[in-house]
N, C-alpha and C positions, 0 to 999 in steps of 0.2 A: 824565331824570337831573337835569334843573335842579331838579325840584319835590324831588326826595329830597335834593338840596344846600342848598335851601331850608328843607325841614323839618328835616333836620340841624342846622342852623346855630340856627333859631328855635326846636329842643328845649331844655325847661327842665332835662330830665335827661344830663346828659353821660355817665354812665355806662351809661345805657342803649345810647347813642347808639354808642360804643362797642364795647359788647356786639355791636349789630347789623353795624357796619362791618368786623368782626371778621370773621365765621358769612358766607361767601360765599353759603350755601344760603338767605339770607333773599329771600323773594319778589319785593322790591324789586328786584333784579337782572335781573329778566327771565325771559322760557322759555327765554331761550335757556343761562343759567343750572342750569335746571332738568332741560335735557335733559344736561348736564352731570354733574348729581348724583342722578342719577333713580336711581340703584340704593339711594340712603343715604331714600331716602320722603320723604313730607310735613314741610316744616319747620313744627314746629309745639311753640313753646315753651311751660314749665309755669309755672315759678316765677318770676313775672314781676310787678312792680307795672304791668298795663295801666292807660294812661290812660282820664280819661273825657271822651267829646263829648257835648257838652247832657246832663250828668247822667247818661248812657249809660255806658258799655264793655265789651270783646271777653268775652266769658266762654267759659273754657278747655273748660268742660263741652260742649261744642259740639262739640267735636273727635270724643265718643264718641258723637254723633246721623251725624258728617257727618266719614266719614273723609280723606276727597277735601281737608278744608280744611285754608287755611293761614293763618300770621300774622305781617304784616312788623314788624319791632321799627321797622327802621326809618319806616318812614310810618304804622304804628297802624292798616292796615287790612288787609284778610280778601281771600284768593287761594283758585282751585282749582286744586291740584296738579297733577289729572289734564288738565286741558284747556292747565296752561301747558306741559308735557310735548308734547302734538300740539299744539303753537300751529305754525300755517302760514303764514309771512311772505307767502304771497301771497293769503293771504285766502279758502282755500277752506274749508268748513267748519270756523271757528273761533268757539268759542264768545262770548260778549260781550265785549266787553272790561277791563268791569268787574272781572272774575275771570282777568283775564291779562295786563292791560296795567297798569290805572288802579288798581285795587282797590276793596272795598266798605268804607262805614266808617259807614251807615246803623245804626248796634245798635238802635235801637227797632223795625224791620222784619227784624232780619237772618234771624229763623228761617223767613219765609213767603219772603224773597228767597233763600235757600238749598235751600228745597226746592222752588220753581219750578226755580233751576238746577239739582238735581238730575232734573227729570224733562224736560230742554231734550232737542230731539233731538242736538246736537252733543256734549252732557258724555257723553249713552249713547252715541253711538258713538266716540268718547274713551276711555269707562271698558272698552269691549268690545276695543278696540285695546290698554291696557294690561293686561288679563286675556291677552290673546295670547299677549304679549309677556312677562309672567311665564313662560305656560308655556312659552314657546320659547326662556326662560332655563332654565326645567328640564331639559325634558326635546330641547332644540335647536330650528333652523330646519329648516324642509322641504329646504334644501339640505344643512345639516348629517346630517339624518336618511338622505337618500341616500347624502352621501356615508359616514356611521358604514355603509349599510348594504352597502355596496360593498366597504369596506375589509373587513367579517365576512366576503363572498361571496371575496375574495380571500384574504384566510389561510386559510380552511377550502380552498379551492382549492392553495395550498400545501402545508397540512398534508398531505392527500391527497395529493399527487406527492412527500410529503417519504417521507413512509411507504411509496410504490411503489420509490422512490429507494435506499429501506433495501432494502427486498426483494431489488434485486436488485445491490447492494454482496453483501447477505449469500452469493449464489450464486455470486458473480463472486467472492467471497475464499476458499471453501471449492471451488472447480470444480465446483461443481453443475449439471446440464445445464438450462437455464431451458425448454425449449419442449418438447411432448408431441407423440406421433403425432398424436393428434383432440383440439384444445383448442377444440371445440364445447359450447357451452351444457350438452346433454346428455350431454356425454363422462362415463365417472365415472371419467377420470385427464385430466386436463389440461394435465399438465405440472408440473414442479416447482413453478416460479415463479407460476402464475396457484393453485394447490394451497395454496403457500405463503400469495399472498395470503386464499384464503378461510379458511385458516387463524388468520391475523390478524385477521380480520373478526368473528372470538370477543368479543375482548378490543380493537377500535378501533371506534369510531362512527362515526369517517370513512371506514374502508376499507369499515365494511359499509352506510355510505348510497351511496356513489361505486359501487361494485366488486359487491355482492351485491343491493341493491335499484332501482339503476338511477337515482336520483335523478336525477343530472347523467347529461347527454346523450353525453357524451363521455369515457371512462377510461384511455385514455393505454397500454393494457397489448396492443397489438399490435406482431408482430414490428418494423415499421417503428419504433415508437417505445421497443421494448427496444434498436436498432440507435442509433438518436438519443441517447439518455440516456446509453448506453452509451461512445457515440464521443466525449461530454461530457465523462465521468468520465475516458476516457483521455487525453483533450487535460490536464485539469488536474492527474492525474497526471508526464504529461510537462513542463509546464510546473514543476512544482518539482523535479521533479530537477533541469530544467534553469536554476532560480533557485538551487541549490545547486552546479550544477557554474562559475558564473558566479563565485559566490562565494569557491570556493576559486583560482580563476583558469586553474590547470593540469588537465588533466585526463589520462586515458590512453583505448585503445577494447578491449575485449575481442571479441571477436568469433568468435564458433562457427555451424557448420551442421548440419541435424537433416532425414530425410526423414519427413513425418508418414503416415497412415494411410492419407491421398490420395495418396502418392507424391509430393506437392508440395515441392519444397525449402524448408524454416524458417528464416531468420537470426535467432540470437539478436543481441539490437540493432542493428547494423547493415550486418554486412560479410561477404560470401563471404571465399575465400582464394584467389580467379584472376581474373586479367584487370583490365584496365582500367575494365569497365561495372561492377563490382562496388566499385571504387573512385568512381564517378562517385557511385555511390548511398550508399558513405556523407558523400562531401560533402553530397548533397540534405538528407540525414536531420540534417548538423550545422548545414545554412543553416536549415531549417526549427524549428528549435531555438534560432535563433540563437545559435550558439557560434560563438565563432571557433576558425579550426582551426588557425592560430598559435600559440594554444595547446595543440596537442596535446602532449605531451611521453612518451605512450610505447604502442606497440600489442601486443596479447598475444592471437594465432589461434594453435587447434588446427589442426594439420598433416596429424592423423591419414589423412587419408581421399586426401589427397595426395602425403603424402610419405611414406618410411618409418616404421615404427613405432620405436620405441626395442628393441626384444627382438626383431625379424625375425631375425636371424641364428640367434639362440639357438632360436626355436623351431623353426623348418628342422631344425637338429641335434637337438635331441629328439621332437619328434614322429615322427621315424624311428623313432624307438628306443622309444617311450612313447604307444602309442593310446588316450590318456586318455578325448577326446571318443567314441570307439565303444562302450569299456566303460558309460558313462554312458548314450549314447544305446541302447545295446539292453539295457539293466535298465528303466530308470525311463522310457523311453516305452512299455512293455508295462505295463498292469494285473497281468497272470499274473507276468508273471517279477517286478515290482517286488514282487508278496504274496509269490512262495518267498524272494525277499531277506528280506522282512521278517520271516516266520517263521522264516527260519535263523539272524536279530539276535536274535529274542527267545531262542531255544535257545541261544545261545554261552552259554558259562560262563567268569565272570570280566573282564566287562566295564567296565573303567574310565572308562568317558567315551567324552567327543569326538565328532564327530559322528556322528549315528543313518543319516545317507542320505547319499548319490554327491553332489557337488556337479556342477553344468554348467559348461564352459569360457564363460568369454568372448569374445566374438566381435572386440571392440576394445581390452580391454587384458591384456598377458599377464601385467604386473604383478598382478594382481588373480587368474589359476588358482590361487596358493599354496592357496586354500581346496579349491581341488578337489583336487590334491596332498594336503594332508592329509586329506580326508574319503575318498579311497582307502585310505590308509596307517590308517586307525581303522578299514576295514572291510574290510582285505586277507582276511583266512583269511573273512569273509562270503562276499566276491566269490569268492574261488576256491570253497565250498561251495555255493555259488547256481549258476559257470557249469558246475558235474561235474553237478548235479542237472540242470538242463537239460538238459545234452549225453544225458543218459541216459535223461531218461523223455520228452521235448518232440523227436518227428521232425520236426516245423516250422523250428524252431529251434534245435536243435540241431547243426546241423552250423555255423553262428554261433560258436555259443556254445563247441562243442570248438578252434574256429579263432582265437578270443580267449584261452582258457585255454590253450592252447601258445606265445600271447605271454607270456602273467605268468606261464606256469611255467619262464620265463629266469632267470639271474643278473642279463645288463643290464636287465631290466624292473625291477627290484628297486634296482638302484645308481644309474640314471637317475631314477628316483622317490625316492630317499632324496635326490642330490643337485638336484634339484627343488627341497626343501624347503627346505633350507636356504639356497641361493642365493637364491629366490625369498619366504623371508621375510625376508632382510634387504634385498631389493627393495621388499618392501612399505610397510617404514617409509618409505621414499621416496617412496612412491606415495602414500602418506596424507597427509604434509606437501604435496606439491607440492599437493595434489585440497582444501587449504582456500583460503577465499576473501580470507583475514588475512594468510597468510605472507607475507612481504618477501624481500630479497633475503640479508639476514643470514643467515635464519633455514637458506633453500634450501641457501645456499654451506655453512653447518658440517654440515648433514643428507650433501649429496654428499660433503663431505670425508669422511666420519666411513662412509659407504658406502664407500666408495671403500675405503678403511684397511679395513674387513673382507673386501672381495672380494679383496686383495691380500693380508690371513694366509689365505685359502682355497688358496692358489696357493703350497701348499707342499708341501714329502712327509713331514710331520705328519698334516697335512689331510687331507691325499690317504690314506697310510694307516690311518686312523680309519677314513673311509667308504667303503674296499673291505673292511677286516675285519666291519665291522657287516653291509655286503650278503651276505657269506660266509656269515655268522652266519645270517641273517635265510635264508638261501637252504639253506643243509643244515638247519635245522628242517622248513621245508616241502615239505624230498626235492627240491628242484629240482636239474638235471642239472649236471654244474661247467662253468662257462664256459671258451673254447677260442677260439683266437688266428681270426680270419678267413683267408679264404683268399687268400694273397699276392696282390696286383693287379698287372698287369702296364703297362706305360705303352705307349700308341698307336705301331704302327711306322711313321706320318708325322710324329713329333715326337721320333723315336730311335728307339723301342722299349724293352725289355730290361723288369726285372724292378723294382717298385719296394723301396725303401729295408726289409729286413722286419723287425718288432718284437720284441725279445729277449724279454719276454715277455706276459703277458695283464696284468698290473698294469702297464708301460709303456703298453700298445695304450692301454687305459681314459683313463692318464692323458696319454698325448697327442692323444686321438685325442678325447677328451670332457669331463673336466676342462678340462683348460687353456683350449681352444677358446670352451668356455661362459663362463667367469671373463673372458676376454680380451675378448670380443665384449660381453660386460656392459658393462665398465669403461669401455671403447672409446666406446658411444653413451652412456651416461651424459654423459661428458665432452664428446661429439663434440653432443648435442642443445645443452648449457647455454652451448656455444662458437658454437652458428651464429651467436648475434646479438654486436655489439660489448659487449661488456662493461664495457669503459674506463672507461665512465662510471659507472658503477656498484661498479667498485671504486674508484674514485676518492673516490665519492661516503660510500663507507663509510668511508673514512682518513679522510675530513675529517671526519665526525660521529661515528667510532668515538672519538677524540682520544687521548687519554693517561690514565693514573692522576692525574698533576699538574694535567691539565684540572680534573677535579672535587674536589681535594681541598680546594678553601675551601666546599666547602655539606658536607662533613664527612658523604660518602654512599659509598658502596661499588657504583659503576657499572660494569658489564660488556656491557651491551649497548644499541645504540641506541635502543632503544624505551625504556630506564632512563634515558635522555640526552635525548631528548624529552622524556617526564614531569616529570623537572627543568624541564628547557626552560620550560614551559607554568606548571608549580607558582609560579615566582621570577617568571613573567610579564616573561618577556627577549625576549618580541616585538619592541616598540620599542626597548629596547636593542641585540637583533643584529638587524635586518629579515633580511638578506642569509642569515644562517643559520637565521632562521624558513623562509625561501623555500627552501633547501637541503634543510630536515626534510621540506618537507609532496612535496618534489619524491620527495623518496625512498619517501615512505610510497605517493607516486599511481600509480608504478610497478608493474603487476598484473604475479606468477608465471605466472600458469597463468589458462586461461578457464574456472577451477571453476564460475565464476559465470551461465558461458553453461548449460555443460552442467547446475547443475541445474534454468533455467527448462525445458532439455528434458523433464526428469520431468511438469514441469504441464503443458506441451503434450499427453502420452499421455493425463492426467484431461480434459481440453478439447477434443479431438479425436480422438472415438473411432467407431470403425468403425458406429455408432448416428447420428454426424449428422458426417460425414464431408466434406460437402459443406457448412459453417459456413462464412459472408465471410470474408474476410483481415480486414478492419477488425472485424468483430464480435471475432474470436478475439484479433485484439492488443487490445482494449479490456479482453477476458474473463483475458490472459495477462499485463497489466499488474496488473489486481483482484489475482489472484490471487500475483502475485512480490511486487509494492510493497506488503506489508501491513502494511507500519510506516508508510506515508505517508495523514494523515489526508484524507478527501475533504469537504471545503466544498459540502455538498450545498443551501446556499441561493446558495451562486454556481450551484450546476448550473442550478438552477431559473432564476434568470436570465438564465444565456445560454440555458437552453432556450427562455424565453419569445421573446427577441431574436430567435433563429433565421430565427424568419416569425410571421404573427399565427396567434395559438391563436383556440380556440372558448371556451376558461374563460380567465378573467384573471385571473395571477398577480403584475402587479405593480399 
């Protein structure tokens, strides 16, 4: 550096001088310079007034013999690029110094000293080291090229498990049964899922390199790893309901039981309705979850199977009177007698409507017979031409069939059945509100009231005579016999004895002894179900969020009910403004009616568990029973894949 401060200094040109002090890439600066600017090439200036030594100087034409060379402004002499590039501070194969350190400034020799050192053995293996090294700027390092070729072997690995991942979401959201009798090689039914994939393998490269030609060693698609993937996808299901129920803070538990195909007991989410060990297990399921259960704020179990039904009483009273379920079961469980039904439907003459066939009772709600009630009453004169035809030409069954047709050729078969209908469909609107999964308690309370108000105009002697005149009606068309008082009961002679109370006449008997009783026993459980739990809170809770007409008249809205009062609420964005009564709203809304919501994952249970794979895990079937209910909840199938990987170590590397 002293000689370049030197020749600096004793330069006649300052401007040159300059120039070079300027341009870091001037060779004067060293290799180490060089190895600095080694991507920008050879400094090798053009337009230049070079000086001259002894008559001599650097001629630019030389650049295009000897591309390696270079030219310091500052000292006026001649470097090689390529060797100040590999210049090795310790001295191992470095070429002269002349051309890396010192420079050359000889110009009356410099073309025979130039291409000596071009054929030196250090510049060739110099210039072989920066040809490398070009191309390991192109096209990478042998480490780079490992690892570019790792990270290809890993996302196609991906790709692959992303695509089996699909497959069997798509099974697991429709209840498609994933595993076949023989899913051997040469089966030629496999199973849905494994069918499905070679299905895919049409139109995917990766399913049909992985999955059809065996490429990769290992393909992920045995039971054990449909159980694994599967038990993934339900964890991460569960984990955002359970990042949603955190977030509203409060929450409620519904909870229903279901017997499946195994005979196995089903909790829908997570709680029988007895005992204490059923309580243990749904703390386990809300620790596991982490929820706090401090937050709970309100539980909603079916009773059904425990406790009385709501319409016990009423059906005891009519099914005395009204063998609905026999009539149904000895038509439409026979092939023969279901065709003379159906041939003696197509002959009727003057057929309005309604239903075409018998409906079946229900076995758990009696709200829900109204349909078999009236699909009797639309095929009453069928049924009576169906059980005379039987009785007459069928010695099998006939004698059945005459012992059914002397119940419906009654009076009461006839006024028990018409009042059926009517009670029992203004039942059902009650039945239908409570069976959605939205309703609140507003909604429940004006539906009962507004039931309630029609079973009590039925419980009149309006009412009452409207529909013994109609059965009358209905009963002398069809020649039926006139109805006729019972035969006086007498009372036990260890509780008095004597004769009981007897009925002035057969429209009395009817209406005390079957009207009334039905309306009352209605009204009764109705009232008596919506009463077992405290209520307080809940009407409480509706005063305070019901408010006034004066409440809302500064937003200049016509509110009537709380859901119109929420909307608001949320619309004017009064969160921060009333906290206390945002908390109030969402308290009201989390409060579930009815366990609608248990009973209809039961329906996906029957698609999921059927008498075909009957013996399916508990964890496969809740993984397969979550897919299928949560299918508004999207699944993060590149987190699947890496917790699958985490698991334990795989045989393909996926991350």
């Amino acid at each position: 550096m002293d000689e370049i401060q030197r020749l600096s200094c004793s330069s006649s040109s300052t401007s040159q001088l300059e120039i070079g002090l300027i341009n870091k890439r001037d060779p004067a600066y060293g290799p180490s310079m060089a190895k600095v600017c080694f991507g920008e090439g050879s400094f090798q200036p053009q337009d230049f007034n070079f000086p001259k030594t002894d008559g001599r100087k650097f001629r630019p034409e030389w650049y295009k013999i000897f591309n390696w060379l270079e030219y310091s402004l500052l000292t006026d002499k001649a470097f090689c690029f390529v060797c100040r590039s590999f210049y090795n501070s310790e001295g191992k194969n470095n070429a002269e110094d002349v051309f890396t350190l010192i420079g050359f400034s000889k110009w009356k020799k410099a073309v025979k000293v130039f291409e000596k050192h071009e054929k030196s053995n250090s510049h060739q293996s110099n210039n072989i080291k920066l040809n490398c090294l070009k191309e390991a700027n192109k096209s990478g390092t042998v480490i780079e090229k490992v690892n570019q070729k790792y990270s290809e072997e890993v996302q196609e690995n991906r790709l692959y498990l992303e695509a089996l991942c699909e497959s069997l979401i798509f099974c697991g959201r429709q209840s498609i049964v994933l595993r076949g009798h023989d899913e051997s090689t040469h089966s030629k039914n496999r199973g849905n899922f494994l069918e499905l994939m070679k299905l895919r393998s049409k139109d995917n490269i990766l399913i049909k390199k992985f999955f059809m030609e065996h490429r990769k060693y290992f393909q992920y698609t045995s039971a054990t790893f449909q159980n694994e993937l599967l038990s993934i996808i339900g964890e991460q299901i569960k984990c955002h309901i359970a990042k949603e129920v955190k977030e509203a803070e409060v929450f409620a538990i519904i909870a229903d039981e279901t017997q499946d195909i195994a005979k196995h007991e089903q909790v829908a989410i997570v709680l029988r309705t007895d005992g204490k060990t059923l309580a243990n297990e749904l703390k386990n399921v809300l620790i596991s979850m982490d929820l706090n259960i401090k937050n709970l704020r309100a539980q909603c179990y079916d009773g059904t199977s425990n406790m009385r039904g709501p319409y016990k009483g009423v059906a005891a009273i009519i099914m005395q009177e009204a063998p609905m379920a026999i009539i149904y079961n000895f038509i439409e469980k026979s092939t023969k007698r279901h065709a003379i039904f159906e041939n003696i439907k197509k002959s009727v003459q003057g057929f309005s409507g309604g239903t075409s066939t018998l409906k079946s009772l229900s076995d758990t709600r009696w709200d829900c017979r109204v349909e078999a009630v009236r699909s009797l009453l639309d095929n009453f004169d069928t049924t009576l031409t169906t059980l005379r035809e039987i009785s007459d030409t069928d010695p099998d069954s006939g004698g059945q069939a005459n012992a059914l047709l002397k119940n419906l050729e009654e009076f009461n078969f006839v006024f028990d059945l018409l009042l059926l209908k009517r009670v029992l469909a203004e039942c059902d609107i009650l039945s239908k509100t409570l069976q959605s999964s939205s309703v609140t308690y507003e909604i429940v309370k004006s539906v009962r009231n507004s039931t309630l108000e029609v079973l009590k105009s039925f419980r009149t002697d309006e009412f009452f005579s409207k529909m013994f005149n109609h059965s009358t009606e209905i009963a002398d068309k069809c020649g039926f016999k006139a109805t006729q008082l019972p035969r006086q009961g007498k009372i036990p002679s260890k509780i008095g004895g004597g004769s009981k109370a007897p009925f002035e006449s057969v429209e009395q008997y009817y209406k005390v002894s079957i009207v009334w009783p039905v309306i009352d026993i209605l009204s009764e459980e109705i009232e008596a179900r919506l009463q077992e739990n405290n209520l307080s809170v809940l009407n409480n809770l509706s005063k305070v969020l019901g408010g006034t007409d004066e409440d809302t008249a500064s937003v200049k809205i016509k509110i009537t009910t709380i859901q119109e009062r929420a909307d608001v609420f949320v619309q004017k964005s009064l969160k921060n403004v009333f906290p206390m009564l945002f908390k109030l709203f969402r308290l009201f809304f989390t409060i579930p009616m009815n366990p609608a919501s248990c009973e209809r994952s039961f329906s996906c249970l029957r698609r999921l568990k059927t008498y075909t794979r009957n013996k399916i895990g508990q964890e496969r079937l809740s993984s397969l029973a979550l897919l299928a209910i949560e299918r508004s909840i999207e699944v993060n199938i590149s987190k699947v894949i890496d917790d699958f990987n985490l698991s334990q170590k795989r045989r393909l590397n996926f991350v």
